[in-house]
TIDO-648548 format. One record per residue (C-alpha): residue number from 1; residue in three letters; x, y, z. Coordinates in nm, 3 decimals. Each point is the difference from the previous one (the first is absolute). Example, Ala and Ser with C-alpha at 12.3 -4.5 7.8 and 13.67 -1.06 7.14 Angstrom:
<atoms>
 resi resn      px      py      pz
    1  ALA   1.230  -0.450   0.780
    2  SER   0.137   0.344  -0.066
</atoms>
This chain:
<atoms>
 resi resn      px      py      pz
    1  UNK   0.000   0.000   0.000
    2  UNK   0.107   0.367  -0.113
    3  UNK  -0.087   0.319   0.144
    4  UNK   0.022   0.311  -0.213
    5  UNK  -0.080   0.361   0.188
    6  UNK  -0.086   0.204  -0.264
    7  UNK  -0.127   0.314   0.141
    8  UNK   0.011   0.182   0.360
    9  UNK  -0.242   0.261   0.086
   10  UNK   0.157   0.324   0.123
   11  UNK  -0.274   0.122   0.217
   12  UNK  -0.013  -0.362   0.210
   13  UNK   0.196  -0.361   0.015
   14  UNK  -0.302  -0.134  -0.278
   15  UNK   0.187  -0.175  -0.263
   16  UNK  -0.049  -0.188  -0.316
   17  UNK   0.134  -0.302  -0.113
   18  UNK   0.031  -0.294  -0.161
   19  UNK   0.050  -0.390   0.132
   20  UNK   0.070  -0.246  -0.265
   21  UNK  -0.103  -0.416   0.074
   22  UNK   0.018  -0.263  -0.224
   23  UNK  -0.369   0.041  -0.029
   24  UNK   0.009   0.358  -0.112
   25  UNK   0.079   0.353   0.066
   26  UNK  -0.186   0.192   0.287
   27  UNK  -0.018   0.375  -0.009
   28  UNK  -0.021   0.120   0.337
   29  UNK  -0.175   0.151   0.227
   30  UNK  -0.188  -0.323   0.020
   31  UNK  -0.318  -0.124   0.115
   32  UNK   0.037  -0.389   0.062
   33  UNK  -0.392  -0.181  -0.015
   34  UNK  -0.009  -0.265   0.245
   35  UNK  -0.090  -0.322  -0.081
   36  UNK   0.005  -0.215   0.323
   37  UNK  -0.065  -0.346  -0.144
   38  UNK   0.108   0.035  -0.311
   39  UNK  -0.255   0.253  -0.153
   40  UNK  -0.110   0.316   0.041
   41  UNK  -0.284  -0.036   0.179
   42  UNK  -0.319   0.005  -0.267
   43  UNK   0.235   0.120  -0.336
   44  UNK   0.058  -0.195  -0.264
   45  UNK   0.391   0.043  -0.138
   46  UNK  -0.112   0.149  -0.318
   47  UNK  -0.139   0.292   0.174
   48  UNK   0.293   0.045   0.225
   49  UNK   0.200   0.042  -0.316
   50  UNK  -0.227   0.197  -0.241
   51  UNK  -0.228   0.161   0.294
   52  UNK   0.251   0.067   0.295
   53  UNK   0.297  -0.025  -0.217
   54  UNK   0.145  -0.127   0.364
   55  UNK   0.395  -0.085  -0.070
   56  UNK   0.050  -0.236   0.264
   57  UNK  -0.208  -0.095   0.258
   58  UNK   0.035  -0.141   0.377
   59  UNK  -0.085  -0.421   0.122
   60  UNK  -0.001  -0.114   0.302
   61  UNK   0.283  -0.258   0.158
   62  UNK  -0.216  -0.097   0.292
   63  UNK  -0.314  -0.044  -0.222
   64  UNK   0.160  -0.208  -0.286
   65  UNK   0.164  -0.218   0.249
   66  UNK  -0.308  -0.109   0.160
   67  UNK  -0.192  -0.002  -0.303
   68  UNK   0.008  -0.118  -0.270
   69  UNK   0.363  -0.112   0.146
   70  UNK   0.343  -0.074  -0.107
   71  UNK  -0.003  -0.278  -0.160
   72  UNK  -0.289   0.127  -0.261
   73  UNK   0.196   0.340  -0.093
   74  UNK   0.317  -0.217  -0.020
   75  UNK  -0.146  -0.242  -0.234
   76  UNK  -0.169   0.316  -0.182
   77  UNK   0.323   0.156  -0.065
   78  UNK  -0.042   0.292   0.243
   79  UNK  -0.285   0.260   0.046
   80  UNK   0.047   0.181  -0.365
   81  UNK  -0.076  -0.357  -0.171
   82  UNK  -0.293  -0.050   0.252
   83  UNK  -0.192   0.302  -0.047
   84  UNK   0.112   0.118  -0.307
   85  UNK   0.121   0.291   0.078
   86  UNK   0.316   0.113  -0.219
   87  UNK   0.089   0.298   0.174
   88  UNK   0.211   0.031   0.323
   89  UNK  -0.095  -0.102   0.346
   90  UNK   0.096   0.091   0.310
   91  UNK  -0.038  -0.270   0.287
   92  UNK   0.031   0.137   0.399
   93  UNK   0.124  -0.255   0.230
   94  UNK  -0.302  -0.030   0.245
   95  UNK   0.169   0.172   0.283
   96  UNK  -0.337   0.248   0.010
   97  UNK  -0.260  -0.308   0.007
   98  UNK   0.176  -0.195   0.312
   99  UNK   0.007   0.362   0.167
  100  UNK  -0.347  -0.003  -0.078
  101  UNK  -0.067  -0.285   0.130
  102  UNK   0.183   0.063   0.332
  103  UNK  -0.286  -0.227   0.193
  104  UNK   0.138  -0.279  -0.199
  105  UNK   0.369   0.026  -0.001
  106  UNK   0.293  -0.033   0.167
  107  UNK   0.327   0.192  -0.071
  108  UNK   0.350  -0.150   0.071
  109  UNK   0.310   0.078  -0.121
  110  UNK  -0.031  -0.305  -0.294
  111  UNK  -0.268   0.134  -0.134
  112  UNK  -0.434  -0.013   0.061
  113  UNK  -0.187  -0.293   0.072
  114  UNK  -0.393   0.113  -0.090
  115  UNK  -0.300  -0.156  -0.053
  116  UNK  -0.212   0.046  -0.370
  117  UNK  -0.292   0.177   0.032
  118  UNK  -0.137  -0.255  -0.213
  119  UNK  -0.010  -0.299   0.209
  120  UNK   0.227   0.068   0.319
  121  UNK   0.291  -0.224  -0.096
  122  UNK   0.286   0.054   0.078
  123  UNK   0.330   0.171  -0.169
  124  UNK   0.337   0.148  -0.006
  125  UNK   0.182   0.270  -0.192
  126  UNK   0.336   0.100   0.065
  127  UNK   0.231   0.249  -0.227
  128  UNK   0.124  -0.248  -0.223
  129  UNK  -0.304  -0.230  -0.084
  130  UNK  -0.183   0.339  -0.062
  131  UNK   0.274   0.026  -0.274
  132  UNK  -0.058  -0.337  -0.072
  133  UNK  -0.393   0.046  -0.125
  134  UNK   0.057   0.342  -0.156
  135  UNK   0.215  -0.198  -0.228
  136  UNK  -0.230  -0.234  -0.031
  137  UNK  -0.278   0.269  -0.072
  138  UNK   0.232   0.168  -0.243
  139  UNK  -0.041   0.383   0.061
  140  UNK   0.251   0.224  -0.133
  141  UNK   0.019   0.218   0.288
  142  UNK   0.005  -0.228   0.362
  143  UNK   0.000   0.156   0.325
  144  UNK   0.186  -0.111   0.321
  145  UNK  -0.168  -0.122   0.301
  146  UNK  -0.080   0.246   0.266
  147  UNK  -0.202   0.045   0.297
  148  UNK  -0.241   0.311  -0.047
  149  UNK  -0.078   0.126   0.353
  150  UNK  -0.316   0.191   0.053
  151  UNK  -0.023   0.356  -0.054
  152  UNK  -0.017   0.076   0.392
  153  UNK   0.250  -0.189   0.101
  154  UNK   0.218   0.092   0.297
  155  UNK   0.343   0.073  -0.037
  156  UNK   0.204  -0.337   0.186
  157  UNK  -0.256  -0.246  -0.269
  158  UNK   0.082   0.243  -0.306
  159  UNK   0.355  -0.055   0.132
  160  UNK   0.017  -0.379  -0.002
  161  UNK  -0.227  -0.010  -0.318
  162  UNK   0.261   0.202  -0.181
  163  UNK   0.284  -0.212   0.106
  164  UNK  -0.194  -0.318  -0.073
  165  UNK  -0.105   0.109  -0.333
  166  UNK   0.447   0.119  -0.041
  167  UNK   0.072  -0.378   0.087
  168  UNK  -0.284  -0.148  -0.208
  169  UNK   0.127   0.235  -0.301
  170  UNK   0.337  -0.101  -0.009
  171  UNK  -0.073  -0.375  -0.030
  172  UNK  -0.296   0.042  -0.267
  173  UNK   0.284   0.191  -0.220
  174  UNK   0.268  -0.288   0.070
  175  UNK  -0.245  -0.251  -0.093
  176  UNK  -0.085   0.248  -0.310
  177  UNK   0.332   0.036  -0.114
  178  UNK   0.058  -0.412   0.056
  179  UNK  -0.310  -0.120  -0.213
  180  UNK  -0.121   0.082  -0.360
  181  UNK  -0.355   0.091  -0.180
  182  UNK  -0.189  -0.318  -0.120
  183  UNK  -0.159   0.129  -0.323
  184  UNK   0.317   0.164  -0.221
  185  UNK  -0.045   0.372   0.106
  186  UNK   0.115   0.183   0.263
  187  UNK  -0.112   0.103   0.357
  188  UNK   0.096   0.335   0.202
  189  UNK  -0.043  -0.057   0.362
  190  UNK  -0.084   0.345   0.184
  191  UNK   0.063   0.046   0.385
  192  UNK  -0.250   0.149   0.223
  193  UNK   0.063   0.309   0.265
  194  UNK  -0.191  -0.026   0.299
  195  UNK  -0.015   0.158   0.316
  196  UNK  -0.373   0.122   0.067
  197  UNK  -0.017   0.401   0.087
  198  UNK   0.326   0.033   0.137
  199  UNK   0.270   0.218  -0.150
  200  UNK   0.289  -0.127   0.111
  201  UNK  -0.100  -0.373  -0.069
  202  UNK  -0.056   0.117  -0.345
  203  UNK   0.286   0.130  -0.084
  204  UNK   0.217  -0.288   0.127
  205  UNK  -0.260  -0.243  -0.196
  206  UNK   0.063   0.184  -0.292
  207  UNK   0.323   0.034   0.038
  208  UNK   0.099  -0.364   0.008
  209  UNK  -0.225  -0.118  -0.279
  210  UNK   0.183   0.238  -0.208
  211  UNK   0.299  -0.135   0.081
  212  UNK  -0.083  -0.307  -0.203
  213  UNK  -0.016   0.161  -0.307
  214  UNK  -0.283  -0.192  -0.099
  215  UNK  -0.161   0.115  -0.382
  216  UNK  -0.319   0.174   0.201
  217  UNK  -0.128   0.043   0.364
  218  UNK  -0.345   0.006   0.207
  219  UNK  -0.161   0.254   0.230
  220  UNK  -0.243  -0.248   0.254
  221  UNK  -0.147   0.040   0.319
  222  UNK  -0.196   0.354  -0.118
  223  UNK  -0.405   0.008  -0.091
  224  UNK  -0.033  -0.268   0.347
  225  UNK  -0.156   0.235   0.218
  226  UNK   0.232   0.325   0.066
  227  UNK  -0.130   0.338  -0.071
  228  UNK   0.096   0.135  -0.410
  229  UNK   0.234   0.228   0.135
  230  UNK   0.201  -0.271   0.191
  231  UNK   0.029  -0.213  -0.331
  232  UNK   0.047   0.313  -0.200
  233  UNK   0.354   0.090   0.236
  234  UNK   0.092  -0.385   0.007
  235  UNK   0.031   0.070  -0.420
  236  UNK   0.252   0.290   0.035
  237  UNK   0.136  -0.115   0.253
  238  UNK   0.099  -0.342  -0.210
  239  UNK   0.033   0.132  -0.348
  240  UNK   0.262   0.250   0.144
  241  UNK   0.221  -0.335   0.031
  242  UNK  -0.144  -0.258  -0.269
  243  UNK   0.211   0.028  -0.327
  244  UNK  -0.133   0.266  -0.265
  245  UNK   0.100  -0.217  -0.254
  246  UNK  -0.263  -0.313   0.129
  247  UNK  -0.350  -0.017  -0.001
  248  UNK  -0.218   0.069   0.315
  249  UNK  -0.249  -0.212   0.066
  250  UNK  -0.234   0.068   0.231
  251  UNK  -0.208  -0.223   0.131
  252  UNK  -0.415  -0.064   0.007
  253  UNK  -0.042   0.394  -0.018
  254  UNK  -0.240   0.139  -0.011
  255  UNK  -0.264   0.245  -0.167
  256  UNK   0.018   0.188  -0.309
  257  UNK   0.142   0.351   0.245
  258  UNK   0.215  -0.223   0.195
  259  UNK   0.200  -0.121  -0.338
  260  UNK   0.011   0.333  -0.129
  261  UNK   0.132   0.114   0.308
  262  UNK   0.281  -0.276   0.033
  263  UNK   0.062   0.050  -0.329
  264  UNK   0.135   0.319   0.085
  265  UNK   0.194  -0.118   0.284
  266  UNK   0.181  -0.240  -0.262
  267  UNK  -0.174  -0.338  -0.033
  268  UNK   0.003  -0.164  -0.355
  269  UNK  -0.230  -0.308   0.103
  270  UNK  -0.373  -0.055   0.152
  271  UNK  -0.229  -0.272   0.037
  272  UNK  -0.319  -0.002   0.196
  273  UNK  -0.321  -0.194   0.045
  274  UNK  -0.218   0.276  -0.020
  275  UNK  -0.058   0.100  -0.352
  276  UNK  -0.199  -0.388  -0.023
  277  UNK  -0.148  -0.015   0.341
  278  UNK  -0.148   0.399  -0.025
  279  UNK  -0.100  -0.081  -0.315
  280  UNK  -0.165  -0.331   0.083
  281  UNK  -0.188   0.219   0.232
  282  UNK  -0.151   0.225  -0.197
  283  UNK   0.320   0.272   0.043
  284  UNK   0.150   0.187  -0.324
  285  UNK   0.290   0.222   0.036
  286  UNK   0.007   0.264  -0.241
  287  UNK   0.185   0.328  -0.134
  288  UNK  -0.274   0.189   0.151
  289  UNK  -0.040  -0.196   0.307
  290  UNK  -0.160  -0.318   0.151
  291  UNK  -0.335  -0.154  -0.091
  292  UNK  -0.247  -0.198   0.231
  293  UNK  -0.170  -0.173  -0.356
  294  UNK  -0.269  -0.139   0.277
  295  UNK  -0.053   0.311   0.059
  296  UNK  -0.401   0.102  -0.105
  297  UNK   0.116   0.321  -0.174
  298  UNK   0.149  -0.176  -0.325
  299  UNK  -0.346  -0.213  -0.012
  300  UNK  -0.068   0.205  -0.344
  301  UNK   0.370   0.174  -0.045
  302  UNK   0.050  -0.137  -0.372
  303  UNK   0.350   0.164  -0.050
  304  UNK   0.263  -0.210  -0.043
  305  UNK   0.160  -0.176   0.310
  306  UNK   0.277   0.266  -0.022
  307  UNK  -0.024   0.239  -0.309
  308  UNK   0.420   0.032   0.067
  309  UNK   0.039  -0.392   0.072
  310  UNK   0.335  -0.181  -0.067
  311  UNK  -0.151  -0.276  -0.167
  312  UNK  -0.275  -0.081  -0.304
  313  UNK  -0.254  -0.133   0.258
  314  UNK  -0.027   0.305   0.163
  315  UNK  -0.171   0.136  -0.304
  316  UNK  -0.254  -0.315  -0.084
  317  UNK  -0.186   0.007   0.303
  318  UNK  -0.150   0.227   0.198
  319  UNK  -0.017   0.046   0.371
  320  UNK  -0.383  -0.069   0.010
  321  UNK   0.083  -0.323  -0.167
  322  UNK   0.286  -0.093   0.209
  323  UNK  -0.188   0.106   0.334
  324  UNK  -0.280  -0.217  -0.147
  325  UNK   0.211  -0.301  -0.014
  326  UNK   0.142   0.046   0.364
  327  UNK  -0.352   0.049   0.129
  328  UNK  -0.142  -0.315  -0.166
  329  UNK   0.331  -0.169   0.107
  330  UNK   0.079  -0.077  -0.360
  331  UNK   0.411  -0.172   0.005
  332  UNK   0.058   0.278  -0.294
  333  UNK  -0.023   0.301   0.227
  334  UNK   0.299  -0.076   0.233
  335  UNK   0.192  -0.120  -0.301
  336  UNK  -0.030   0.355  -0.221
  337  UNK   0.069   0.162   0.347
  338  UNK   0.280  -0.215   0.079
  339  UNK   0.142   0.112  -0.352
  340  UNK  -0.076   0.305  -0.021
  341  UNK   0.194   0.102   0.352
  342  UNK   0.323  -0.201  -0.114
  343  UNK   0.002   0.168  -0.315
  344  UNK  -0.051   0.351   0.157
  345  UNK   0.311  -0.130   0.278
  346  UNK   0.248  -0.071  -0.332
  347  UNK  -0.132   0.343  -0.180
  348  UNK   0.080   0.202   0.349
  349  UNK   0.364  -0.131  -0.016
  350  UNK   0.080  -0.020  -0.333
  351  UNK  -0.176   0.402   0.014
  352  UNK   0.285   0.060   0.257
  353  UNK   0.250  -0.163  -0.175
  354  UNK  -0.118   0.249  -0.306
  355  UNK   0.026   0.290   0.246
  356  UNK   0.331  -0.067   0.140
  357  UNK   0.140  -0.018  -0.325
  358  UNK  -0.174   0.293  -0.066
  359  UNK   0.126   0.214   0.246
  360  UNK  -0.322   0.081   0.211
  361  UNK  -0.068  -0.266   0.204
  362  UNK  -0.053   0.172   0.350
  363  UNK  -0.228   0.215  -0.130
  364  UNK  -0.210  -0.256  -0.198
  365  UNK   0.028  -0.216   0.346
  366  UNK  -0.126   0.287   0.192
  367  UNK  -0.293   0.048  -0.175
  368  UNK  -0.079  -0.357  -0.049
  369  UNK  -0.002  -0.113   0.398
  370  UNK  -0.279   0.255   0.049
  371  UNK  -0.220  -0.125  -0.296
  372  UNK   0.083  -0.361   0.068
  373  UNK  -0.118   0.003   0.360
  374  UNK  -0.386   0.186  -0.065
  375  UNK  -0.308  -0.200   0.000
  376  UNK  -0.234   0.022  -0.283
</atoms>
């Protein structure tokens, strides 16, 4: 994997760039769709390519190793050859779902033993069998094994979560270096800084991972429960260290102001849930702000779902008709939702790429946050 920083904003730290896999070039910023299990959740492939136009997109290690398992994607040939998807994938280790699951877990210094939310057995991940299944999943961009402490954590656990996740890094990138992809193309394998709402802990996080010189590195532990301005300082405080000439991925953020906003503070990379779970709930983001489609005011709005829309759907239907599926719980209606916010996600970074190339991008971003955040 290649990275390729193209352009620097002078008003900010946004940047633009370029990261090359051997499944294709991705212009960043980037917004990553996730696909837990393999797809993204309700969209077909074709219209993440010709709708969303997504680049890459995100699966899930903790997911695809319970189900549908190793052994299927193995025999498969890897995710790409399972779901047909040609372009790149990302794959995060599953250090966020065992945090998640913190009723279920134990932490030791080998690794997690967990149970699957699926049907309570038991199982273990440690750094290197984490790199193990990656492999075996076959993204082009793996992440290290971490421990994600919650947003509110006190300082001595943030402390010994930080260290952990040090300890757990370095074997994951021995292991790394020692093994080699399964499918003929290569793998990057991206650290992850921790070190919850602390600045000190940050810094030292960041500044160790960097010391690997790995091809790209993670932001994680932000968007799990600490206020926006916390997560905000936890950026600048990191990107003052991470390498300029690496992307900066951070991780399950966040809403349309919140990337726009780290975007300024220097991050190249974003994936989040939302876009698909808003959207399966009757939520469209928007140039002009956020839509409630349930909502009894579009009943007989016949405009198009969003006259400025990123993608071709958004001038087919209208919002009657869309808030007409969601009401008569039609599968249709989350699915042109679901669609239509991923698309608008990749036209709001690809807009700021434009910008920061431009020359204007603070002022663009200034004006945007306040549209993006009204309710129509």
């Amino acid at each position: 994997m290649d990275f390729l920083l193209q352009h620097t904003d002078k008003a900010s730290n946004a940047r633009a760039g370029e990261i090359t896999t051997d499944h294709g070039k991705i212009e960043t910023p980037v917004f990553m769709p996730v696909g837990t299990v393999g797809s993204v959740k309700g969209i077909h492939v074709k219209d993440l390519e010709e709708q969303v136009n997504a680049p890459i997109i995100l699966g899930n290690t903790y997911h695809l190793y319970l189900r549908p398992g190793l052994e299927v994607l193995r025999h498969a040939g890897g995710l790409h050859r399972f779901n047909g998807w040609k372009r790149a994938i990302l794959t995060d280790s599953g250090g966020f779902q065992v945090f998640s699951l913190s009723h279920r877990r134990k932490l030791s210094e080998s690794g997690a033993v967990f149970q699957s939310h699926i049907d309570g057995s038991k199982h273990f991940f440690s750094p290197e069998n984490v790199v193990d299944t990656q492999r075996v999943i076959g993204a082009d961009i793996i992440m290290a094994f971490d421990e994600c402490p919650p947003g509110d954590s006190h300082y001595q656990y943030a402390r010994q979560s930080v260290d952990l996740t040090h300890r757990w890094l370095k074997r994951g990138i021995a292991h790394f270096d020692n093994s080699e992809p399964l499918y003929g193309y290569s793998q990057a394998f991206f650290p992850i800084v921790q070190g919850a709402g602390f600045r000190d802990l940050r810094k030292e996080s960041a500044e160790y991972i960097a010391s690997f010189g790995r091809e790209g590195n993670a932001i994680g532990g932000l968007a799990v429960g600490e206020p926006e301005e916390v997560m905000y300082e936890m950026i600048e405080v990191v990107n003052e260290i991470l390498p300029a000439d690496k992307p900066r991925y951070l991780m399950g953020v966040g809403t349309p102001v919140n990337i726009l906003e780290a975007i300024a503070r220097g991050v190249d990379m974003f994936d989040c849930v939302m876009p698909t779970r808003n959207g399966r709930n009757g939520m469209l983001f928007t140039a002009n702000g956020i839509v409630n489609i349930r909502n009894n005011k579009w009943k007989n709005d016949f405009s198009p779902i969003d006259p400025d829309g990123p993608c071709t759907l958004d001038m087919i239907y209208t919002k009657a008709y869309l808030r007409h599926l969601f009401v008569a719980g039609e599968m249709l209606g989350p699915q042109l939702a679901s669609i239509h916010n991923l698309a608008f996600y990749l036209w709001l970074v690809r807009e700021a790429r434009r910008k920061i190339i431009e020359g204007n991008f603070i002022f663009w971003k200034n004006q945007m946050v306040k549209r993006l955040a009204v309710r129509l």
